[in-house]
C-alpha positions as CSV (number, residue, x, y, z in Angstrom):
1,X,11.6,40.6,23.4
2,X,8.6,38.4,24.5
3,X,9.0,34.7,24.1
4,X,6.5,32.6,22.2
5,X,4.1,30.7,24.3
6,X,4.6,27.6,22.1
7,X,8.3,27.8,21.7
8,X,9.9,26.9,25.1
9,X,11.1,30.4,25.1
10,X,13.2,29.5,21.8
11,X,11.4,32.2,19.4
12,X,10.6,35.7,20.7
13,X,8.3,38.8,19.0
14,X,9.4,41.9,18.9
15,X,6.9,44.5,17.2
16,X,5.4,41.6,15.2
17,X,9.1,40.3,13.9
18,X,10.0,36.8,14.7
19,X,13.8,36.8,16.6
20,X,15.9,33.5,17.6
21,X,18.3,34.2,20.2
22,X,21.7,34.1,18.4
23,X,24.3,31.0,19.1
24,X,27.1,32.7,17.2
25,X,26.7,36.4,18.5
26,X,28.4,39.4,15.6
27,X,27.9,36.6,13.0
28,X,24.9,37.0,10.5
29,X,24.1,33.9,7.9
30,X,22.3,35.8,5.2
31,X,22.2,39.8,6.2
32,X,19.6,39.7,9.0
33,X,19.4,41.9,11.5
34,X,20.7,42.0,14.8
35,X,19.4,43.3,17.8
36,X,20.0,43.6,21.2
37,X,17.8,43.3,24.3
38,X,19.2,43.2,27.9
39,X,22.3,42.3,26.7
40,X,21.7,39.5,24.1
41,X,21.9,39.7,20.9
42,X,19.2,38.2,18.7
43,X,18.5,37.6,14.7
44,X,16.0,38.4,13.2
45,X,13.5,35.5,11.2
46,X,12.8,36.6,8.0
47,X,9.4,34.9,7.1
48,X,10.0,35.8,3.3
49,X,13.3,34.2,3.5
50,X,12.9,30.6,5.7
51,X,9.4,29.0,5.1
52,X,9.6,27.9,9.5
53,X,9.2,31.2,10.1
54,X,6.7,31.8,7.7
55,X,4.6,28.8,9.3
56,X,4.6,30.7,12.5
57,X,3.9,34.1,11.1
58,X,0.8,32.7,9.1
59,X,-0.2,31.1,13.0
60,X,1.6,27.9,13.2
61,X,1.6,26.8,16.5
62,X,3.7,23.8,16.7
63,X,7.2,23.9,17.0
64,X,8.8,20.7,17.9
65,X,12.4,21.7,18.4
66,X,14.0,22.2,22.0
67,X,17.4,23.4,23.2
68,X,18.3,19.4,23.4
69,X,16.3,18.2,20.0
70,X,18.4,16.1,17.8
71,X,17.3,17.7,14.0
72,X,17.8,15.9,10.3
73,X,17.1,18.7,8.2
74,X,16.9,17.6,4.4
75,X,17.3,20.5,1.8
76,X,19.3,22.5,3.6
77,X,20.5,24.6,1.1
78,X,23.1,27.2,2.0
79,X,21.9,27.2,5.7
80,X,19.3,30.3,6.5
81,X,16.8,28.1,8.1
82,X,18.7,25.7,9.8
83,X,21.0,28.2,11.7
84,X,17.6,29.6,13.3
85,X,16.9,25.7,14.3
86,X,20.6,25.6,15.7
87,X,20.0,29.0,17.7
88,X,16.6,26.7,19.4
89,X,18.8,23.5,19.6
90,X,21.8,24.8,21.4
91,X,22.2,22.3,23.1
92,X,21.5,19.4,20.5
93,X,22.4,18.8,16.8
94,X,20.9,20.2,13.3
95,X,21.9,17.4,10.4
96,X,22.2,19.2,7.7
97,X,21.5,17.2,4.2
98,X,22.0,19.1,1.0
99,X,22.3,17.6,-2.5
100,X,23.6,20.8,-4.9
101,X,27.4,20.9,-4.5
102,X,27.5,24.6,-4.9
103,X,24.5,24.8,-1.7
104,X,26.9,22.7,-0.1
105,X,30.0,24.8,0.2
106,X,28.1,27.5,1.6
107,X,26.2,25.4,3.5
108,X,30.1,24.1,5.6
109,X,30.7,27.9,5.7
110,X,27.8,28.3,7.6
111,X,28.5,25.4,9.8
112,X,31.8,26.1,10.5
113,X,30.6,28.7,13.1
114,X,27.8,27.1,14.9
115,X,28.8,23.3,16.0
116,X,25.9,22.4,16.8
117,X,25.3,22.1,12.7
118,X,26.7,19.5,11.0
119,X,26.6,19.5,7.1
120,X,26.0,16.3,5.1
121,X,25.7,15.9,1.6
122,X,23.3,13.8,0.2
123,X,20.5,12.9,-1.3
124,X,17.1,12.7,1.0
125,X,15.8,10.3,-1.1
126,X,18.6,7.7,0.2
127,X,18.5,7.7,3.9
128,X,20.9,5.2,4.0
129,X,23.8,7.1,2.5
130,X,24.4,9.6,5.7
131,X,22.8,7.1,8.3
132,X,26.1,6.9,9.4
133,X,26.4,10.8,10.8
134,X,22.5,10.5,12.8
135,X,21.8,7.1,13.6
136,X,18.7,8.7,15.8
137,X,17.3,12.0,15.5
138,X,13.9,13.6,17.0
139,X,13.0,15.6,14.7
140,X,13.0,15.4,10.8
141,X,12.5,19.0,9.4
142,X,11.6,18.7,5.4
143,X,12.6,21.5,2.5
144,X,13.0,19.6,-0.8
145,X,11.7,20.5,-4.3
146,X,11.0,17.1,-5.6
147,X,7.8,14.2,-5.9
148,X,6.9,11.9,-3.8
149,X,8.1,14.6,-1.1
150,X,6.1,13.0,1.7
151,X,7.5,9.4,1.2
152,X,10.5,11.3,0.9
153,X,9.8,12.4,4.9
154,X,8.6,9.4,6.0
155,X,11.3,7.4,4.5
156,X,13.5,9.6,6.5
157,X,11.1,9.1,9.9
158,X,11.3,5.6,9.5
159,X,14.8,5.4,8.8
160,X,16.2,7.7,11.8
161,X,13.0,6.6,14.4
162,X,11.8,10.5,14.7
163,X,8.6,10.8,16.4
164,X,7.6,14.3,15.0
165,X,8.5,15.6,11.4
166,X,7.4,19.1,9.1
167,X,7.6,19.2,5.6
168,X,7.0,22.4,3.8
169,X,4.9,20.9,0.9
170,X,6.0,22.7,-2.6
171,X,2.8,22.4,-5.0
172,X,4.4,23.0,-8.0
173,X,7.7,20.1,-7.7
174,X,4.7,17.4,-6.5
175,X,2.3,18.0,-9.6
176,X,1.9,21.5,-12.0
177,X,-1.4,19.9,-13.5
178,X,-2.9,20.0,-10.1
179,X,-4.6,22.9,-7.8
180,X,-2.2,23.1,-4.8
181,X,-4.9,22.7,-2.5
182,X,-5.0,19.0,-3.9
183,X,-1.4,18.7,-3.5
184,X,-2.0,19.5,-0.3
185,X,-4.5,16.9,0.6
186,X,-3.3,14.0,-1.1
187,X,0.1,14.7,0.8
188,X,-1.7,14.4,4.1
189,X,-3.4,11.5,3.4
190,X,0.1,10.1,2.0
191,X,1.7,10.5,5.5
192,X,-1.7,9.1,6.9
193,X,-1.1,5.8,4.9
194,X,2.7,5.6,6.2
195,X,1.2,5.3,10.0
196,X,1.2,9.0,11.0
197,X,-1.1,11.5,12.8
198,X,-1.6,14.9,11.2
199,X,-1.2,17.8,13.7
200,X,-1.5,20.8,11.6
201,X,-1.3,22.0,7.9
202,X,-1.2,25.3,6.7
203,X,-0.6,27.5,3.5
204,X,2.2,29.8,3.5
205,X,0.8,32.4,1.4
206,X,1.9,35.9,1.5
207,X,5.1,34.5,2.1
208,X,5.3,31.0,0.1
209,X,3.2,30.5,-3.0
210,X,1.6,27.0,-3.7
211,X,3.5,26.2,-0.4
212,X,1.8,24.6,3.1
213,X,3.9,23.2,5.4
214,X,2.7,20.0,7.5
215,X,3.3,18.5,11.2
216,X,2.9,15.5,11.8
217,X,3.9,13.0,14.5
218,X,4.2,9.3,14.8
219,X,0.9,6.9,15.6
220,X,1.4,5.6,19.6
């Protein structure tokens, strides 16, 4: 396994598959496979299934989370992504919003093995409804399919004092009428407006269609 150059040594290649070292060895979340390599196990990072790992396969090369990062993760569905960002953050804590009540059962399933994931639901729209499980975070990770999805992030940024936030941008819940590539660019500008600085934005495609995710961090 080689480590990522970018990734603190959090995400390693193997043969051009993406692997996060496991924090819950023997367990998988959603059938991925596990390998072994001098005597760690790791999982392997689907890009088709968890648009993160789709940002790095496409070239992404900003990942913002560390073994300590404090995460809120909104639209965390049943947990495939944010268990990779709990295997990086051993050390810190993945808050794990989800609004569907079904998403959220499987979603404490998942948690139940890996304490460093902590499953909230709620809506990401109200920040002010779990502010009482996070009152500080690091990082806000974004994977919602509704509008006004960067006021959604930023509203969240704002709320928890995060310095660095990614939103995976879906085309299609912003505006059908509109090319994606618009979407796109009137999102950046949107998080521009709200007094942030625009590190990177790419499109997800093979993986993701009408999909780009967005890093951003926080104006000095």
């Amino acid at each position: 396994m080689e480590p990522l150059e970018f990734s603190s040594g959090r995400v390693f290649s193997e043969r051009g598959r993406l692997y996060t070292e496991s924090a819950c060895p023997g367990k998988r979340v959603y059938g991925e496979r596990l390998v072994r390599s001098d005597g760690v196990e790791f999982r392997e990072w689907d890009p088709r299934r968890s648009k993160l790992s789709a940002y790095i396969t496409v070239g992404g090369t900003i990942l913002p989370f560390r073994r300590d990062s404090r995460v809120l993760y909104l639209g965390a569905s049943s947990g495939t992504t944010p268990s990779h960002v709990a295997d990086i953050c051993r050390d810190g804590k993945v808050y794990c919003v989800e609004f569907s009540q079904r998403m959220f059962r499987d979603l404490v399933r998942t948690c139940e093995e890996r304490p460093s994931m902590i499953p909230i639901l709620g809506d990401a729209t109200r920040p002010s409804e779990y502010a009482m499980f996070a009152d500080s975070v690091d990082v806000v990770y974004q994977d919602v399919a509704q509008k006004m999805q960067a006021d959604i992030i930023c509203d969240n940024m704002d709320a928890f004092g995060a310095d660095i936030g990614m939103v995976a941008v879906k085309a299609r819940s912003e505006d059908v009428t509109l090319p994606p590539e618009t979407v796109f660019r009137n999102s950046e500008a949107r998080i521009k407006e709200r007094g942030f600085r625009v590190l990177d934005m790419r499109e997800l495609e093979p993986y993701e269609k009408a999909h780009a995710m967005i890093v951003f961090e926080r104006r000095g």
